[in-house]
C-alpha positions in Angstrom: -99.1 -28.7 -58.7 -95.9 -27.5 -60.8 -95.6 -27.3 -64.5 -91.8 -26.8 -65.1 -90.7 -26.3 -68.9 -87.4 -25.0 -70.3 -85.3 -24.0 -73.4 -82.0 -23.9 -73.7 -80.3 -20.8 -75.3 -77.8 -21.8 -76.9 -78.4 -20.2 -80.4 -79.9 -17.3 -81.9 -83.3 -19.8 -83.2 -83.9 -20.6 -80.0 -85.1 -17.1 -78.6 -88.2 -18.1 -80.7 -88.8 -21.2 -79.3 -88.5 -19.9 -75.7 -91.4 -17.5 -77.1 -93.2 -19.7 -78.5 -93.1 -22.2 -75.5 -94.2 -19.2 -73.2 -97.0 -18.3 -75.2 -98.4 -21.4 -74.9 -98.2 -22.1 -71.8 -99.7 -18.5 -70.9 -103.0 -19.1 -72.9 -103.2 -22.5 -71.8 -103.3 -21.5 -67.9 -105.9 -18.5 -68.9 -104.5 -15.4 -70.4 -105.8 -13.1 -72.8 -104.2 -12.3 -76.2 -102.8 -9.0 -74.5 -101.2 -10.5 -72.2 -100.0 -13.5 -74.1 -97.8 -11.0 -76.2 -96.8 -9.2 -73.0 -95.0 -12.1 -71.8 -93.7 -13.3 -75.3 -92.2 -9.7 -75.6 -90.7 -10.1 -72.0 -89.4 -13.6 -73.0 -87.4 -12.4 -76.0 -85.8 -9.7 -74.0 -84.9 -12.2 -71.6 -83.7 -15.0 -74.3 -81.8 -12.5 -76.1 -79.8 -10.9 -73.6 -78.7 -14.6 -72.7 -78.0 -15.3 -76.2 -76.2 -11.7 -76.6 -74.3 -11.4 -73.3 -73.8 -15.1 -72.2 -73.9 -17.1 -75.2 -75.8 -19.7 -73.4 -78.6 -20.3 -70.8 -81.6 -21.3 -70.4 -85.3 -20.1 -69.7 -87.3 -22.1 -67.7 -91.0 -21.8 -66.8 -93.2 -23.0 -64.2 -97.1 -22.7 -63.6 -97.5 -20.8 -60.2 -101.1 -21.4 -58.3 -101.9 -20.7 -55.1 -105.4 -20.2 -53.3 -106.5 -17.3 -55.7 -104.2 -16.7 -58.4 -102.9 -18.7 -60.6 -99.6 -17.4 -63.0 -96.5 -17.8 -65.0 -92.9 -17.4 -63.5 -90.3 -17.0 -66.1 -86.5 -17.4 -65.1 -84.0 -16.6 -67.6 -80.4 -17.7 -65.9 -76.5 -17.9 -67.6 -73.0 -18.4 -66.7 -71.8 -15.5 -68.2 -70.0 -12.3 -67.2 -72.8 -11.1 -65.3 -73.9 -7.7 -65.1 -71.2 -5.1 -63.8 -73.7 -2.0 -62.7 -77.3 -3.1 -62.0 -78.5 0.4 -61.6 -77.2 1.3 -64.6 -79.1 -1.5 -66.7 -82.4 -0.5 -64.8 -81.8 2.8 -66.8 -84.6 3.2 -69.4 -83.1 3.6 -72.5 -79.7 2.3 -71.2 -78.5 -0.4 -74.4 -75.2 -1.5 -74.7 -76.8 -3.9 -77.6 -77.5 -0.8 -79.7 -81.4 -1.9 -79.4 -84.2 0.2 -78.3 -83.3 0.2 -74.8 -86.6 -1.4 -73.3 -84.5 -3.7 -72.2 -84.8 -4.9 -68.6 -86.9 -1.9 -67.6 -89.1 -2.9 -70.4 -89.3 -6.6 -68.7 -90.1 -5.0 -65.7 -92.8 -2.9 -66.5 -94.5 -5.8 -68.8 -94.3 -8.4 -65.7 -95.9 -8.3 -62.0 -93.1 -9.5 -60.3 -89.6 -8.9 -61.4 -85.8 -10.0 -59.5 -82.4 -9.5 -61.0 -79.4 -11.4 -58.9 -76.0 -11.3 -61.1 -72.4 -11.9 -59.9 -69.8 -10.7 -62.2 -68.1 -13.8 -63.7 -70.7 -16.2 -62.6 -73.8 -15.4 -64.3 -77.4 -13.0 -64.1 -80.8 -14.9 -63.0 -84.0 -13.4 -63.4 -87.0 -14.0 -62.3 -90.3 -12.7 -63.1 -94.0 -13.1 -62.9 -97.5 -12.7 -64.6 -100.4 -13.5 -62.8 -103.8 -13.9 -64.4 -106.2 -11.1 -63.8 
């Protein structure tokens, strides 16, 4: 069985609804608090760097099971300029926002399962996962 959800970025207030979507699906499939504001901090990195870099994309969530495990796989996708230097933006503490840097490292590091794919001039997707320990 698969649970797909998504949100549209398209504005600044919707960064918050792909949060608040997320967290709701994560406790309803099982996860603690902890991990609940793992993925909702993941999710806004995600939503803003569409909203920041793109302008517009979406989020989109779907409920992964399989025999032993079930989880929640997050892909954040655009159409925008795409990411010039992927090495680069793996950097912790790399921001060209001016933010904190945590960035996609952060994303990383918060998820079990993280995949960047970006082609200048046609868009980034990323995919990631959190399973439920």
């Amino acid at each position: 069985m698969k649970t797909k959800s998504q949100v549209q970025i398209n504005k600044e207030w919707d960064i918050v609804g792909a949060r608040q979507m997320g967290r709701e699906l994560a406790k309803e499939i099982g996860f603690g608090t902890v991990d609940q504001a793992r993925i909702a901090t993941a999710i806004s990195e995600l939503a803003r760097n569409i909203y920041l870099y793109a302008e517009k994309g979406a989020v989109t969530f779907e409920i992964e099971e399989d025999l032993n495990k079930k989880g929640l796989k997050i892909v954040a996708s655009d159409q925008g300029p795409g990411i010039a230097d992927l090495s680069k933006v793996m950097e912790d503490g790399y921001s060209t926002s001016g933010g904190l840097g945590a960035g996609l490292p952060g994303v990383k590091r918060l998820m079990d399962y993280f995949d960047i794919v970006s082609e200048p001039e046609s868009g980034t997707t990323i995919t990631t996962i959190k399973w439920v320990r």
